[in-house]
N, C-alpha and C positions, 0 to 999 in steps of 0.2 A: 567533564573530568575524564582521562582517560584511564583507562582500565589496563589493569597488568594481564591482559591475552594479549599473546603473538599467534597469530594465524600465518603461518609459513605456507607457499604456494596457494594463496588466495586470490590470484588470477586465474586458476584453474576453475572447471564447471562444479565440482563442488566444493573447490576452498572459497568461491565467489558467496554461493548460499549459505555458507556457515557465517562469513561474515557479515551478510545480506540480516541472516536471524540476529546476528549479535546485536545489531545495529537496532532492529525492530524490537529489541530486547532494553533498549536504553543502555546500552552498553559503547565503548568507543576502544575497541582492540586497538592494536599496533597490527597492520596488515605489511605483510614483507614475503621474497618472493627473487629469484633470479632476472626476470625479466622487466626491465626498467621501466620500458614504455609501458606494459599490460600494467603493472602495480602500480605505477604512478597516476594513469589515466583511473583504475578502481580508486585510490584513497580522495582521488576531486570530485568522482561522482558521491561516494559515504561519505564524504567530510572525516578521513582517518588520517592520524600519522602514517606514516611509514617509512619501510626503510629497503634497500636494495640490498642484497647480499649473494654470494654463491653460496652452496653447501661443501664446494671445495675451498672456499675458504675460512679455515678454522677460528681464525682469529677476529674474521669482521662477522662468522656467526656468533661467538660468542659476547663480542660488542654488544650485536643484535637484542640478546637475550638479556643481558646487561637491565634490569628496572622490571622487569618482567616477573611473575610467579608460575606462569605457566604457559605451554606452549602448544596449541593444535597445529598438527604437523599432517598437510593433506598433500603435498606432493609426492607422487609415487612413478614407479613402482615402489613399493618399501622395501622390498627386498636390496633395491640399491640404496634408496635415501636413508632408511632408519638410519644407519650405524652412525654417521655424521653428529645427525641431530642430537642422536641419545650421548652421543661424548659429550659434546656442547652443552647440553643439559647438565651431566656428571658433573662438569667443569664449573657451572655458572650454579648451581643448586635450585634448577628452574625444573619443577614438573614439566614430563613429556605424556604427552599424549597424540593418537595418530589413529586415521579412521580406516588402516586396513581390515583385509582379510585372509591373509596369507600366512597358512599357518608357519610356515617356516619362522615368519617375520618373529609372529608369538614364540615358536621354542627360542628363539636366537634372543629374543630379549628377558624372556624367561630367564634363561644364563646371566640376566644383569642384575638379578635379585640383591646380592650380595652387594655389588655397587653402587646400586640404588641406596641399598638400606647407609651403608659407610656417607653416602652425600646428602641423607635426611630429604630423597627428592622420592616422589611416586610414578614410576613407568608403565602405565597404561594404555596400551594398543589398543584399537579395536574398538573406541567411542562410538562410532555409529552406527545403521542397519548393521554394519558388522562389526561387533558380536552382540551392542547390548539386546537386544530382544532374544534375540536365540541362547542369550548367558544368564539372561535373567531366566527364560523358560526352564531353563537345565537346572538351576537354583531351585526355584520352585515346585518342579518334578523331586527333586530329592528332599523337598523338603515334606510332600505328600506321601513318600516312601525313602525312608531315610535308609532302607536296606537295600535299596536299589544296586544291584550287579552289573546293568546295562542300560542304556541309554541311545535313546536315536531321535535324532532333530530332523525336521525338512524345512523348507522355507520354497513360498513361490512370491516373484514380484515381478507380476507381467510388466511390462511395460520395455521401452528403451532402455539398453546402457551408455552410460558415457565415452568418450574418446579412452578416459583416463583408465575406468574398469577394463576397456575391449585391451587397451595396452598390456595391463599386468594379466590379465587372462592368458593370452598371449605368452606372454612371458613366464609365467607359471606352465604350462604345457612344456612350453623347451626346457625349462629345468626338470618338471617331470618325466619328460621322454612317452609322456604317452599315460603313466599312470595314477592313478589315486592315492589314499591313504587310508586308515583305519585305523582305531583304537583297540588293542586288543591283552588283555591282562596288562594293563598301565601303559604296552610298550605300542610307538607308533609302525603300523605293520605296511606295506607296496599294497596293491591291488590292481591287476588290469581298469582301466576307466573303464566303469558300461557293465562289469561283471556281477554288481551288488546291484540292484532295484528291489522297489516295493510298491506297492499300491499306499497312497496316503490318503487319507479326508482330510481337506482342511475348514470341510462344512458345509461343500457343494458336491459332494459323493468325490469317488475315489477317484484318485487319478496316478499314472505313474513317474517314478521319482527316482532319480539315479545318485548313489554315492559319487561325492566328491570332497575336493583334500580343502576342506575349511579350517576354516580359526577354533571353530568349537571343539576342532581336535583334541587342539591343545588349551583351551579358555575352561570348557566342559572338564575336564580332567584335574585343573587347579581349583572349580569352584565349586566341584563336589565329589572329587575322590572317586567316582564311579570309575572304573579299569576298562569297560568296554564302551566305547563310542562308536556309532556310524553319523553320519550328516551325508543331506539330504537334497538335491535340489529336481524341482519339475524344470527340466529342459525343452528349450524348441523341438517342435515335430523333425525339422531337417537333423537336430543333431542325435536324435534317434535311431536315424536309418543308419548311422557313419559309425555310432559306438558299437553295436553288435561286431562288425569288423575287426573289432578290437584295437591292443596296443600301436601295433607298425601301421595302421592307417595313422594316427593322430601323431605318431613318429615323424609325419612329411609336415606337419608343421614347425618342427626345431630344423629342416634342412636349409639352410641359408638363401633359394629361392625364391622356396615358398613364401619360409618367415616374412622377407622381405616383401613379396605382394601382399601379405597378411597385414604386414604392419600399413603398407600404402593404403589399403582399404580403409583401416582404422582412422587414418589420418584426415581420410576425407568424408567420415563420420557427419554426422550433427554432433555439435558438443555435448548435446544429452539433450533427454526428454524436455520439450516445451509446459512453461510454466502452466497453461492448459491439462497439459498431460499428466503433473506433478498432481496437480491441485482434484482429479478425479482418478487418481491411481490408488492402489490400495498393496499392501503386503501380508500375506501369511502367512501365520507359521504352524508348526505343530512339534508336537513332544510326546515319548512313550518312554517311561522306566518301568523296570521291572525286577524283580528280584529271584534267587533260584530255588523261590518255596513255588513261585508261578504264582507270585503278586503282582499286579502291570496296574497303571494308572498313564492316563496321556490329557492333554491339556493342549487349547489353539487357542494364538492370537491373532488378531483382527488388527493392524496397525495403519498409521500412514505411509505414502511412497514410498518408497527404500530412500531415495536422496532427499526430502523433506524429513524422514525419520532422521536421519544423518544429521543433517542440518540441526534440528532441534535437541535430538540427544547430545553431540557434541558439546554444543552453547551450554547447555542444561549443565552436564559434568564439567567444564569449565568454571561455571557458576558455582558450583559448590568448592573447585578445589582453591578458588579465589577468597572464596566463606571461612577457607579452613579445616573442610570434611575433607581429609586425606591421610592414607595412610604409607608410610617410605617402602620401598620396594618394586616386586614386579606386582600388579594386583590386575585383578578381571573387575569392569561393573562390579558385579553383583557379588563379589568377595569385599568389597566396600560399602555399598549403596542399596545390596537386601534384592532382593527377586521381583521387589515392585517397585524396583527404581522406573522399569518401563512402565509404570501404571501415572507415572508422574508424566508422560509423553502424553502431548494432548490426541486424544481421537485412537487411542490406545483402550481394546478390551480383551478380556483375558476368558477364555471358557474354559472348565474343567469335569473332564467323563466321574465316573466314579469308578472303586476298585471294585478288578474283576476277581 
């Protein structure tokens, strides 16, 4: 029996594994996707429907969606793709969901609240490693200090990225010109890249960790009110030597150029971490609230790969919005699904410090 998921760009390295889990899930999505030959040749290896579509094309997307309830939407950048998808959704009354990270992508569909709620659809960004572990963390932190002022996430997940991450990585730099973000009294604030670090544990001693312009910006902020956010990432040792430099070095990545060898690099990529590598990778995270009496609690988790997390979280909230657990609007995880949605992830442990 087929199942009312559309996985859109499921010829990609990780729209392949989401619907790779669906499948190992007893499930039988609608797999669809621009590229004719890659989608056609995946739905004969799964035994899936599917179907061919552009995302410039409005009319044969929303055919697509046409029998559907909801739709994992993994071709990115999202900065380009969302908008498409999220009309098409509007239009057809199909939940959208999508496994960015980009905070922008989150404020911009943020602004879809209202036309979510008017089409009784739920617009949920951000299913997988990015955001739910790190939204469910921030939930949880607030829920251990509910008086919590401030907030800061890290996250490390050694291993390879994909073609598709190196690409919007990439392309988030040239829209940023060089800088980060930061949450500061509700409002989103610049930062030079490289100018905020911290030493984090995430349960192997300390190690250093640079702000960067994540989803939890804006995810953190809807799913608990906290006004100051920083988030957190342990970077490669090379791109340590480069950020001290500052803004106008990371500037020669938006020059048309560079971009350009940048992007050629990316392209000739591995399309991501070997199944090998998935299957002994690990992610962590960590979280510190605190409040302005000088109350702090922090909390690490222990998870699986970033893109097998992906994989399984995504399926997972699919599953439920197919169940019926949904609510209309723009919503985060764990503004739906509670702070231990991630504890529902298999191979998933959650540790918690006590208040200092």
């Amino acid at each position: 029996m087929d199942t009312p998921i559309l996985i859109y760009g499921a010829n990609g390295y990780t729209g392949e594994l989401i619907a790779r889990r669906a499948v190992a899930r007893g499930l039988r999505p609608t797999i669809a996707g621009r590229n004719s030959a890659a989608i056609t040749a995946l739905a004969q290896r799964l035994g899936l429907p599917h179907v061919v579509v552009s995302l410039h094309d409005a009319e044969g997307l929303e055919r697509a969606l046409q029998g559907h309830k909801v739709v994992l939407h993994c071709a990115g950048p999202f900065s380009e793709t969302s908008a498409p998808m999220v009309a098409a959704c509007l239009n057809t009354g199909v939940h959208y969901c999508d496994i960015t990270g980009e905070f922008t992508v989150f404020e911009n569909l943020a602004s879809q609240d209202f036309a979510a709620v008017a089409a009784n659809i739920m617009v949920m960004p951000g299913v997988g490693f990015d955001v739910v572990p790190s939204d469910c963390l921030a939930a949880h932190l607030k829920r251990r200090l509910p008086s919590a002022t401030r907030l800061e996430l890290a996250f490390r997940s050694p291993g390879h990225t994909s073609r598709g991450t190196s690409t919007t990585v990439l392309k988030a730099i040239d829209h940023l010109s060089g800088y980060s973000v930061v949450r500061r009294d509700g409002r989103i604030v610049p930062i030079v890249m490289g100018s905020i670090n911290r030493e984090v544990d995430f349960g192997r001693g300390p190690v250093s960790a640079t702000a960067i312009p994540w989803g939890d910006i804006t995810t953190g902020y809807h799913s608990t009110g906290i006004p100051n956010i920083t988030v957190y990432i342990v970077l490669p040792a090379f791109t340590k030597l480069i950020l001290p430099l500052g803004g106008p070095l990371l500037n020669l990545a938006t020059k048309a150029p560079v971009r350009d060898i940048l992007l050629g690099l990316v392209r000739n990529m591995p399309a991501g971490p070997t199944n090998e590598e998935r299957a002994h990778g690990i992610s962590m995270l960590w979280g510190e609230a605190s409040d302005d009496e000088g109350q702090q609690v922090s909390t690490r988790i222990r998870a699986a790969e970033g893109y097998t997390l992906t994989a399984m979280s995504a399926v997972l909230i699919a599953e439920k919005i197919v169940a019926g657990q949904w609510r209309s609007g723009f919503q985060t995880p764990s503004k739906v699904y509670g702070p231990d949605l991630v504890l529902e992830i298999e191979g998933t442990e959650r540790f918690d410090n006590g208040t200092n």
